[in-house]
C-alpha positions as CSV (number, residue, x, y, z in Angstrom):
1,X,1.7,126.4,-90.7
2,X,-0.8,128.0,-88.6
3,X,-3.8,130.0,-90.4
4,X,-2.2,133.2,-89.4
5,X,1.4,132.1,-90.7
6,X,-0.1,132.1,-93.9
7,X,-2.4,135.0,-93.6
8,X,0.0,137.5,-95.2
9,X,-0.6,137.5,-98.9
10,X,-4.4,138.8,-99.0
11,X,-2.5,141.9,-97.7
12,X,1.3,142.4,-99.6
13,X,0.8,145.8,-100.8
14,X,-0.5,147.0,-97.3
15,X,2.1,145.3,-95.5
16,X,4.8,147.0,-97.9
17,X,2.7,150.3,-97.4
18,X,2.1,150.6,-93.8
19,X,4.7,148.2,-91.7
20,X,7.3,150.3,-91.0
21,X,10.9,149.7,-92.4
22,X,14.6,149.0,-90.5
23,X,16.9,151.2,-89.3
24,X,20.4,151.9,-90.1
25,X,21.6,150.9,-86.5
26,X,19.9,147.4,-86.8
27,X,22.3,146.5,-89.6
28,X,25.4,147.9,-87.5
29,X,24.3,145.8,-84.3
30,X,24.7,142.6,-86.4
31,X,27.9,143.8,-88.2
32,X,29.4,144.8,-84.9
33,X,28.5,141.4,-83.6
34,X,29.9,139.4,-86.5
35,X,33.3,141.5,-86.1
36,X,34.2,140.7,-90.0
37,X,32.5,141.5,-92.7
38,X,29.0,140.1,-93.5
39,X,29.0,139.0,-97.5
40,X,26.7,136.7,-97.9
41,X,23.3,136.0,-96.3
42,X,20.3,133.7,-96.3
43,X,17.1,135.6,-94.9
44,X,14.0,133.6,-93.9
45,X,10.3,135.1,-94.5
46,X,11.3,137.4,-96.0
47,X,8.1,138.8,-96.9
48,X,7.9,142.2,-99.2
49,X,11.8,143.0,-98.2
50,X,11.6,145.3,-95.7
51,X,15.1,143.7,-94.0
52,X,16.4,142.3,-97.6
53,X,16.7,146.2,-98.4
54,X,18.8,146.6,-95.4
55,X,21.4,144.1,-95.8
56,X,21.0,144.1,-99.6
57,X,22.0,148.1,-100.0
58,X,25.0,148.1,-97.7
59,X,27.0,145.1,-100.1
60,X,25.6,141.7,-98.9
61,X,24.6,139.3,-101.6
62,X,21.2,138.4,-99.9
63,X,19.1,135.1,-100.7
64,X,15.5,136.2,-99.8
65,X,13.1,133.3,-98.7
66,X,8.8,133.3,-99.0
67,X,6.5,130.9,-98.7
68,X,3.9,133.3,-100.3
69,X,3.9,134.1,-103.8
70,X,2.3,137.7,-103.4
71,X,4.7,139.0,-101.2
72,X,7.6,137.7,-102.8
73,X,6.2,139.4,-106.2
74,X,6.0,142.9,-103.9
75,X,9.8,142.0,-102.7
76,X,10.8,141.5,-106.3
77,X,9.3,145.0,-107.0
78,X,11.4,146.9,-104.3
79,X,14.9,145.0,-103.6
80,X,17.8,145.7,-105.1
81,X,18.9,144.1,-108.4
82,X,21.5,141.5,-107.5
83,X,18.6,139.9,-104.5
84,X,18.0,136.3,-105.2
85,X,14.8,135.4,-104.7
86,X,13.5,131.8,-103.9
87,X,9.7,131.1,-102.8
88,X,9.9,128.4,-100.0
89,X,9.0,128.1,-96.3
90,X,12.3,127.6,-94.0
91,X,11.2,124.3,-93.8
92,X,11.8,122.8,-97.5
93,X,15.4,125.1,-98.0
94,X,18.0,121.7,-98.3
95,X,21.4,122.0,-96.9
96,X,23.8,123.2,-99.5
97,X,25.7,126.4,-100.2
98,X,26.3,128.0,-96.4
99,X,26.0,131.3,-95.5
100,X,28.1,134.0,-93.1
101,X,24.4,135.4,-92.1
102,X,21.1,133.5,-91.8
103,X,18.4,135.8,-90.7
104,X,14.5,136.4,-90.0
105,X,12.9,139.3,-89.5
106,X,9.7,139.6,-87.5
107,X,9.2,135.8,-88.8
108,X,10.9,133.1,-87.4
109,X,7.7,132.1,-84.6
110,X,5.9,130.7,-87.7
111,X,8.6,128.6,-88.6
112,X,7.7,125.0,-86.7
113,X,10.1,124.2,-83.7
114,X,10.7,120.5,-84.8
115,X,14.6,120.7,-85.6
116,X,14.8,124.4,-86.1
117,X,18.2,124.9,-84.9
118,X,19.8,122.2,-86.3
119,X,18.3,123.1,-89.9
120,X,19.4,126.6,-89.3
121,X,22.9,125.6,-88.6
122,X,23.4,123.3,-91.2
123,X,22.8,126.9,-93.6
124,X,25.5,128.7,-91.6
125,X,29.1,128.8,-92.2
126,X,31.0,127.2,-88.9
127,X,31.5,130.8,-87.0
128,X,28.8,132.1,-88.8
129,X,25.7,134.8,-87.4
130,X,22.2,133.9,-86.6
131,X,20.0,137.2,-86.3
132,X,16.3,137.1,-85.4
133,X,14.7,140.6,-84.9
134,X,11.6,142.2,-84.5
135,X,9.0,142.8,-81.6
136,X,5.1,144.6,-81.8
137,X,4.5,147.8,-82.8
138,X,2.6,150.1,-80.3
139,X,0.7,153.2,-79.6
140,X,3.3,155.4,-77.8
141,X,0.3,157.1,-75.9
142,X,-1.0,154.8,-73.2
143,X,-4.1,156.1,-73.2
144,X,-4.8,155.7,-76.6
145,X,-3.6,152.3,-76.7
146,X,-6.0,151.8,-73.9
147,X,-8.9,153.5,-76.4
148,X,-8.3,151.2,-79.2
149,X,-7.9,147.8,-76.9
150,X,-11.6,148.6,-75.3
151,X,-12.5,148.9,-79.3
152,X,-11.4,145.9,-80.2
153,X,-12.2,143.6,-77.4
154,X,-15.6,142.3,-78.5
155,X,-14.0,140.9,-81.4
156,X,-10.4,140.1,-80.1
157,X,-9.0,140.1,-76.8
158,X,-5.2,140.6,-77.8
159,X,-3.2,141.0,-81.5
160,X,-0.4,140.1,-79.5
161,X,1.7,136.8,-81.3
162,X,2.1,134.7,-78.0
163,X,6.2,133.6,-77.1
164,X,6.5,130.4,-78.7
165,X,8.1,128.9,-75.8
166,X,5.8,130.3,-73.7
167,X,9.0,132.9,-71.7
168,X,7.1,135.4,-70.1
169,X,7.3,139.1,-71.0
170,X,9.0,139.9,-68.1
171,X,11.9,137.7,-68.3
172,X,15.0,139.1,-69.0
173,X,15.9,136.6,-72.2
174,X,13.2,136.5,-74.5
175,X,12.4,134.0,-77.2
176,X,14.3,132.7,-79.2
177,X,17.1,133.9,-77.2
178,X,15.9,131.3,-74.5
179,X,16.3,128.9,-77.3
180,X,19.4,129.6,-78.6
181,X,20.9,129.4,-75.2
182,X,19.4,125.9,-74.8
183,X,20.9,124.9,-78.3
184,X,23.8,122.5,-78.9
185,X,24.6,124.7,-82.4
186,X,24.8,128.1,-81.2
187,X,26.9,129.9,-78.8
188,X,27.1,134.0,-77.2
189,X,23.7,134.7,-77.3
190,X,23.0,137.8,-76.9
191,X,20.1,140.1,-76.8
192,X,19.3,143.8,-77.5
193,X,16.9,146.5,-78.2
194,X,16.5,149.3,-80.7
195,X,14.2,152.2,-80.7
196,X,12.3,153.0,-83.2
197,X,9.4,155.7,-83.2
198,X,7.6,156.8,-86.0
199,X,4.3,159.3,-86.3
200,X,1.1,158.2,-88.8
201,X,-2.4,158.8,-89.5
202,X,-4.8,157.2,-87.9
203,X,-6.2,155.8,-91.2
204,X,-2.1,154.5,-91.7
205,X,-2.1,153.0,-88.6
206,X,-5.5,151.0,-89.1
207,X,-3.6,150.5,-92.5
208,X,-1.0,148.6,-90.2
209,X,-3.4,146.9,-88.2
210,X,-4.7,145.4,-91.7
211,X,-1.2,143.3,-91.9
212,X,-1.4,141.8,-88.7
213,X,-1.7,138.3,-88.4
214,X,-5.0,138.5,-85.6
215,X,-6.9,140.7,-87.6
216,X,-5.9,139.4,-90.6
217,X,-8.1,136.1,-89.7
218,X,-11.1,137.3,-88.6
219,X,-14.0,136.9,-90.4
220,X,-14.6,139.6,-92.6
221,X,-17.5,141.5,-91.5
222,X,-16.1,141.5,-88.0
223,X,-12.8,142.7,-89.1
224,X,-14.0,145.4,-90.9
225,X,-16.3,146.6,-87.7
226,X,-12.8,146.4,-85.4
227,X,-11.3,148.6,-88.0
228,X,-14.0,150.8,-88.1
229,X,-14.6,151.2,-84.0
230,X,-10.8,151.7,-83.6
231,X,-11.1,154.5,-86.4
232,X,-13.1,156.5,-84.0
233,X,-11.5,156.5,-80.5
234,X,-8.0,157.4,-82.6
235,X,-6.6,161.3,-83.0
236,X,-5.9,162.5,-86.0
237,X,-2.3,161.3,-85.8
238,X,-0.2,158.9,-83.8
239,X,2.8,158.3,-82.8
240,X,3.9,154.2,-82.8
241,X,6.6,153.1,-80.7
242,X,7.9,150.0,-82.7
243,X,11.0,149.4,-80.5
244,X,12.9,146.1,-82.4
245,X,14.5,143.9,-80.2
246,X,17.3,141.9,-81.7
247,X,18.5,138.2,-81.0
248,X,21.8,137.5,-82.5
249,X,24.3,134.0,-82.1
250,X,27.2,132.2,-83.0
251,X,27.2,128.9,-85.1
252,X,29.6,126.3,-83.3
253,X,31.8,125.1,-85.4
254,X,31.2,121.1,-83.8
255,X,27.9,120.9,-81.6
């Protein structure tokens, strides 16, 4: 794993603070999708539960994955009872019990690429539902957004997590929908978006900043002077645009 992969854990409680949960819709999409009901599930990274509370409220029996220790101790202190919990990367899960839903939210580009899709179907029930969703969370305002990248740009020139398969952002199918389609184990990709606004302080939204992956591996003095030159060129309040774009496919039963 990269150094930001395993950045997260300095930072649990902030990232269970400030990242901002999933909506109501994002759980229909994937229900809609599967066209039977979803009753068990294996979610990968799962990281404080922000998803695992999703899935886990509306009567799936959820299996929630972490590499990290800390933010698997914040998921334990937030999901339902009835969550099982196992601390490993997506890597070291075996094949064994199969699920009707394997899923990752806002983690899969730190799993590694080397036999990805062939580990995640051997986890899936023949006819079963992959689910990968996520995407960055902006300011809504362009010119503020503008503000805060001029702030930051002696210390980091983008906290942008680069496509791991290098699609552009202007393609219409975006990773890992461009992998799925290439995949011998998954058919009817599909792709969609969901929009999600939400208004913070500024100090929440450098909060935010704190659990992201670019920041998070800065050296310390530095990352505290971003923080504190983004601090100044923000209003009072802000509104985030955190649209979540959704990746969702079919296990074949035979590749």
């Amino acid at each position: 794993m990269s150094d930001r992969a395993v950045s997260f854990g300095m930072t649990a409680q902030a990232y269970e603070r400030f990242r901002p949960g999933y909506p109501a819709a994002l759980f229909d999409t994937v229900l809609t999708y599967a066209g039977r009901p979803i009753r068990t599930a294996l979610e990968i990274g799962a990281g404080t539960g922000k998803a695992t509370r999703l899935f886990a409220e509306r009567g799936v029996t959820v299996t929630a994955t972490e590499p990290d220790e800390a933010m698997l101790a914040e998921l334990r202190r937030h999901v339902p009872a009835g969550v099982r919990t196992v601390r490993a990367a997506f890597e070291d899960l075996q094949p064994g019990e199969r699920y009707g839903l394997v899923y990752a939210a806002a983690a899969l580009h730190w799993t590694k690429p080397e036999g990805r899709w062939s580990r995640m179907a051997a986890l899936l029930e023949p006819g079963g539902v992959f689910a990968s969703f996520g995407g960055p969370v902006r300011l809504a305002d362009p010119a503020v957004e503008e503000a805060v990248r001029v702030a930051r740009a002696p210390f980091l020139a983008s906290d942008d997590v680069p496509s791991p398969d290098g699609t552009p952002p202007d393609q219409d199918m975006q990773w890992p929908g461009t992998e799925l389609q290439r995949s011998e184990w998954f058919a009817d990709v599909r792709q969609s978006v969901i929009e999600r606004r939400t208004t913070m302080t500024a100090r929440d939204y450098v909060g935010l900043l704190s659990t992201v992956s670019a920041y998070l591996v800065l050296p310390a003095v530095e990352r505290e002077e971003v923080y504190r030159r983004i601090m100044l060129v923000l209003p009072e309040a802000v509104e985030i645009a955190g649209d979540i774009t959704v990746h969702l496919a079919r296990r074949r039963s035979e590749p």
